[in-house]
C-alpha positions in Angstrom: -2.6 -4.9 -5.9 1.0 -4.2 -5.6 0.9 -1.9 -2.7 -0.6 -4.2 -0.7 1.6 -7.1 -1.6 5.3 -7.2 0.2 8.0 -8.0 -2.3 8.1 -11.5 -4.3 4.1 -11.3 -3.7 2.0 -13.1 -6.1 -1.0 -11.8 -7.8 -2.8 -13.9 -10.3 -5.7 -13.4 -12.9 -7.8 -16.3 -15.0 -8.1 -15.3 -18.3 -9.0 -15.7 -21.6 -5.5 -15.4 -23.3 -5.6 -15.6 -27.3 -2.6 -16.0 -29.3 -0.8 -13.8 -30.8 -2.7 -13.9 -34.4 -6.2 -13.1 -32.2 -7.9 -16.2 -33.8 -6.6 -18.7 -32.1 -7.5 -20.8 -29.4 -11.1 -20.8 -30.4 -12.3 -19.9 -26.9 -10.1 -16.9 -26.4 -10.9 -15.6 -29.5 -14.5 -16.0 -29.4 -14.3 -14.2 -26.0 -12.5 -11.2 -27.8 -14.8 -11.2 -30.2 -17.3 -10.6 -27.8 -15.5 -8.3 -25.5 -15.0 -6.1 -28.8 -18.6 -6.3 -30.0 -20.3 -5.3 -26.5 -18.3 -2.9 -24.8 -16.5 0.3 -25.7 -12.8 -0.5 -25.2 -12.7 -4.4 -24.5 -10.6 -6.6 -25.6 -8.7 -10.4 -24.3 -5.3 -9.4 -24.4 -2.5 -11.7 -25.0 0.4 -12.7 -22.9 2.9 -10.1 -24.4 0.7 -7.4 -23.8 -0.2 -8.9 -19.9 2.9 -9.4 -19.5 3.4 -5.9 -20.3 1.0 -4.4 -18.3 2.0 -6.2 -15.4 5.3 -5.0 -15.6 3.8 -1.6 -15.8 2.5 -2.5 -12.5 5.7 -3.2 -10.6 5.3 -7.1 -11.6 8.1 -9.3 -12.9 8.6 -13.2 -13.7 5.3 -13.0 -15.6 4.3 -16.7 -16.9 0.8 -17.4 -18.3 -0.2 -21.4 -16.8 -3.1 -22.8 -19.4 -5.8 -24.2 -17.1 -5.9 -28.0 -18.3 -9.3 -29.0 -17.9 -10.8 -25.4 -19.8 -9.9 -22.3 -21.9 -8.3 -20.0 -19.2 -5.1 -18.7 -18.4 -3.5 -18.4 -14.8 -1.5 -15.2 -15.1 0.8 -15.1 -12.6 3.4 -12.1 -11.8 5.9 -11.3 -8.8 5.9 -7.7 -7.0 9.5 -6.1 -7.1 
């Protein structure tokens, strides 16, 4: 995604984002419950470690938006 953005480029994924203690909201937690019962590396990740891999990515300003009418995220970062 970063290649193909020009700089201050948005790119923005929905997520499940728990907290920090995994358990917590109910939703995201249920969903990394789920990730980590049926697949062999999944996981919901939460917005330290997004953020983190986003920055990996060439991404800065990284800011999580909760959804207000559901249990997703709106990830957003900015290409440098």
């Amino acid at each position: 995604m970063h290649a193909s953005l020009k700089r201050g480029g948005r790119v923005a994924a929905l997520e499940f984002v728990p907290n920090e203690d995994r358990v917590s909201p109910p939703m995201a937690a249920s969903f990394s419950l789920t990730m980590l019962a049926t697949t062999a590396a999944g996981d919901a990740y939460t917005l330290p470690e997004l953020d983190a891999m986003y920055r990996a990515s060439g991404f800065d300003d990284v800011a999580g938006h909760p959804v207000p009418t559901g249990p997703h995220t709106v990830v957003v970062g900015h290409a440098v």
